[in-house]
C-alpha positions as protocol buffer text, in pm:
chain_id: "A"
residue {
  index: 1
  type: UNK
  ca { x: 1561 y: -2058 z: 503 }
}
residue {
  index: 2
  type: UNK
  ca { x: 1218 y: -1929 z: 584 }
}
residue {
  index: 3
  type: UNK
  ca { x: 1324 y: -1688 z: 861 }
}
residue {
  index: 4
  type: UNK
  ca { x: 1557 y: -1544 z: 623 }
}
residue {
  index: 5
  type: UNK
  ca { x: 1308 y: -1475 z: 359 }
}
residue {
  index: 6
  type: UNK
  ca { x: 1112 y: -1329 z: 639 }
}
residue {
  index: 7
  type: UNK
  ca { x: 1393 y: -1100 z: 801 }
}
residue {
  index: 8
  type: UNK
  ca { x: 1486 y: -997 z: 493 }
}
residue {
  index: 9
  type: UNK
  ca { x: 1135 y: -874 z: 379 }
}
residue {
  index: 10
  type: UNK
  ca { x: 1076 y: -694 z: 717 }
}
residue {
  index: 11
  type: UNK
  ca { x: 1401 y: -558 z: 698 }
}
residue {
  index: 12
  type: UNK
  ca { x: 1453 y: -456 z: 322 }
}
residue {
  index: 13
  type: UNK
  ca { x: 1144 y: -494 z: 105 }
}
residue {
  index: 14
  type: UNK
  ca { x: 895 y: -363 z: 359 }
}
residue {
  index: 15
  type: UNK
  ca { x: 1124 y: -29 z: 422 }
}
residue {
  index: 16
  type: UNK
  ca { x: 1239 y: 55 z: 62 }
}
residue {
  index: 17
  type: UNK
  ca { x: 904 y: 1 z: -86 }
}
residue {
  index: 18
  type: UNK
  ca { x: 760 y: 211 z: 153 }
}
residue {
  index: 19
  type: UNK
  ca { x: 1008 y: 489 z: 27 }
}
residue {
  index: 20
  type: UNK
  ca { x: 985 y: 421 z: -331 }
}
residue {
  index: 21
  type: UNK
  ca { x: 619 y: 466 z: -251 }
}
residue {
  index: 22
  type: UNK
  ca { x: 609 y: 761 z: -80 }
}
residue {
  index: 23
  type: UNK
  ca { x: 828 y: 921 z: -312 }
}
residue {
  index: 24
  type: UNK
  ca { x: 629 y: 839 z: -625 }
}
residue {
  index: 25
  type: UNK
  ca { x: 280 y: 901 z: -436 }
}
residue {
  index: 26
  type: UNK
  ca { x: 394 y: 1194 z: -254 }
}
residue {
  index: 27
  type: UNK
  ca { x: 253 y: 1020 z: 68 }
}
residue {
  index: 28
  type: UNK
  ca { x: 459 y: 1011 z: 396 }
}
residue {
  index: 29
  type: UNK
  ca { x: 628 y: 664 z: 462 }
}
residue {
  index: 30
  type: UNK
  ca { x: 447 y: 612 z: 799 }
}
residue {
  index: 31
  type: UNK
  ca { x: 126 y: 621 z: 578 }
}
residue {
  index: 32
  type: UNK
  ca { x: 244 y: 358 z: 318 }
}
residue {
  index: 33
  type: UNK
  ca { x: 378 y: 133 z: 570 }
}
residue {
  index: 34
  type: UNK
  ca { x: 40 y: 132 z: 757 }
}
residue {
  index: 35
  type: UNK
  ca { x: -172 y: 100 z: 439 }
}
residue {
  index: 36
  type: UNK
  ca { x: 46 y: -227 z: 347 }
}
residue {
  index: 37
  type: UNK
  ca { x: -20 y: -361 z: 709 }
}
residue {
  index: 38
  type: UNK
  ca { x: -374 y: -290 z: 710 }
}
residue {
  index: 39
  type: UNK
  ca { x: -473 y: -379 z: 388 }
}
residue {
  index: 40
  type: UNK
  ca { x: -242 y: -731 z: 388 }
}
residue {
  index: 41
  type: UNK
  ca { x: -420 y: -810 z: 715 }
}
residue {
  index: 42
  type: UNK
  ca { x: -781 y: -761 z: 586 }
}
residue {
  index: 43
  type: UNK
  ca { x: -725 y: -885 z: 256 }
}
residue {
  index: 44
  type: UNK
  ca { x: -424 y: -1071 z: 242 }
}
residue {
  index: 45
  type: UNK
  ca { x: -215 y: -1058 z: -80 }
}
residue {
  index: 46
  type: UNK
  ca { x: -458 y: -870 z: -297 }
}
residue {
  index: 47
  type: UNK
  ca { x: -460 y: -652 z: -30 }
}
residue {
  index: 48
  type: UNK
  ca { x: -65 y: -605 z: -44 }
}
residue {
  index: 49
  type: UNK
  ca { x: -82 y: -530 z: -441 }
}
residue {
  index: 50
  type: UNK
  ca { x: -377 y: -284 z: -377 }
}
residue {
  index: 51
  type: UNK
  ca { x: -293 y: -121 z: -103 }
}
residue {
  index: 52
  type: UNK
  ca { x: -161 y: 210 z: -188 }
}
residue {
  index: 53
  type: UNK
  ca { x: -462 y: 242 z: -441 }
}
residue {
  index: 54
  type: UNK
  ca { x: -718 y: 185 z: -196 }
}
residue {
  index: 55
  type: UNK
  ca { x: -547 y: 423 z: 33 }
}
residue {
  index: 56
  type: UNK
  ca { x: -531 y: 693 z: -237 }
}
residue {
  index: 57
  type: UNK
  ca { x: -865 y: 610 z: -314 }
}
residue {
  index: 58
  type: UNK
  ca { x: -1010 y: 620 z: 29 }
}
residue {
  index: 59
  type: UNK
  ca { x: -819 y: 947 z: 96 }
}
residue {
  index: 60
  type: UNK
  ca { x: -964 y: 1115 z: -229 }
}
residue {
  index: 61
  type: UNK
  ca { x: -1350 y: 1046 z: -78 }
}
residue {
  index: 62
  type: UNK
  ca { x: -1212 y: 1203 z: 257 }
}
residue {
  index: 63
  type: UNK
  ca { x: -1090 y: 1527 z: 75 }
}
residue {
  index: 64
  type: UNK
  ca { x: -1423 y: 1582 z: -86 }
}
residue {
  index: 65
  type: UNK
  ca { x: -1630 y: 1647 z: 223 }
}
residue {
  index: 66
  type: UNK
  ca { x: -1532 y: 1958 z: 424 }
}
residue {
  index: 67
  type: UNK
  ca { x: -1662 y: 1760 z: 676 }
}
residue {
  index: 68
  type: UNK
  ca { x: -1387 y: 1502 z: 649 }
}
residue {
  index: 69
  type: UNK
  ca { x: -1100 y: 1733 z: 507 }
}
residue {
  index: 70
  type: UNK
  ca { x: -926 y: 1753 z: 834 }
}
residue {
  index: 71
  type: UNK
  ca { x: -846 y: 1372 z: 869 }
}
residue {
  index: 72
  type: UNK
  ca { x: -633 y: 1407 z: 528 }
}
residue {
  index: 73
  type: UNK
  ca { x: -478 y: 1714 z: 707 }
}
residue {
  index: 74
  type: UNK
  ca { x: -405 y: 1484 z: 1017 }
}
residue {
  index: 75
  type: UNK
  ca { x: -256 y: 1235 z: 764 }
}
residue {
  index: 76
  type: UNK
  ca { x: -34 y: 1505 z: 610 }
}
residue {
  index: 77
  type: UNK
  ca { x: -146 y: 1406 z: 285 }
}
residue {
  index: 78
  type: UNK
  ca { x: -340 y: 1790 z: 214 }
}
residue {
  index: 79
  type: UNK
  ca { x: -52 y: 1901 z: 2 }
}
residue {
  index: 80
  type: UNK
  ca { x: -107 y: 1629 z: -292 }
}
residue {
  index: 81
  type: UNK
  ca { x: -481 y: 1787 z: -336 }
}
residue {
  index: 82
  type: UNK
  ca { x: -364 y: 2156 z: -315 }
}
residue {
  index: 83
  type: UNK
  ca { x: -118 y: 2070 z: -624 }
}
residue {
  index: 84
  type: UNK
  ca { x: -411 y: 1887 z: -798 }
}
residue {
  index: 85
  type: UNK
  ca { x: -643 y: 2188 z: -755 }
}
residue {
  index: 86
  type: UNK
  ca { x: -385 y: 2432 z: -852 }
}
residue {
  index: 87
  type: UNK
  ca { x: -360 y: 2247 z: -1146 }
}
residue {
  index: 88
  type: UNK
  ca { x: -710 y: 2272 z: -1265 }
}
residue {
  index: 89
  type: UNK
  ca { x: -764 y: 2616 z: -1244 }
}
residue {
  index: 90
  type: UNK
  ca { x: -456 y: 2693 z: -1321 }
}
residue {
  index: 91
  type: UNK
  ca { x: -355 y: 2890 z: -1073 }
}
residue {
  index: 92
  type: UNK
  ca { x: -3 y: 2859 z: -949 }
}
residue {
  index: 93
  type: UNK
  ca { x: 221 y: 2957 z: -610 }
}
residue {
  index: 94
  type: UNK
  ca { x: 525 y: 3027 z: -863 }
}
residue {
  index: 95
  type: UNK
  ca { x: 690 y: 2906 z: -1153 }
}
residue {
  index: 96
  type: UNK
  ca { x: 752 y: 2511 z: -1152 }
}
residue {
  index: 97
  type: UNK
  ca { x: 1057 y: 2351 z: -1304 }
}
residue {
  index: 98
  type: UNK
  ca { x: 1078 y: 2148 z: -1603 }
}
residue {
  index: 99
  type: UNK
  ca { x: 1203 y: 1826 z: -1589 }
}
residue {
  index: 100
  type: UNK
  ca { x: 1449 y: 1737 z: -1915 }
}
């Protein structure tokens, strides 16, 4: 019974909540996948509930240093701080859609 709870959490949870995640986040899969690993393995189940957080988090200090921009560009993750400066000042690459 327990390798089927653990096949099937490799197999399915792992996967689609790395989708669902990257989807809502707008962070590539690969990303979300290696947070979850990383942070489960250093902090164990706290570590599995935080970890997209702390990897937001730790790529929002990254993106304020010019310094350190270029890891986030690396990442792929760039485009999420483009929108979110675009969207303080305003400016805008051409009209959005509304969402009904």
């Amino acid at each position: 019974m327990v390798v089927l709870v653990i096949i099937l959490n490799v197999v399915v949870e792992n996967p689609v909540y790395a989708h669902l995640a990257s989807k809502r986040f707008e962070m590539p899969a690969l990303v979300v996948i290696l947070s979850l690993i990383f942070w489960s393995w250093t902090l164990g189940v706290v570590g599995l509930v935080f970890a997209v957080p702390f990897t937001l988090l730790i790529l929002i200090i990254l993106q304020s240093s010019e310094e350190t921009r270029w890891i986030n560009t690396l990442v792929g993750v760039d485009t999420i701080f483009e929108e979110i400066a675009e969207g303080q000042t305003g400016e805008s690459a051409g009209p959005k859609e509304q969402k009904h």
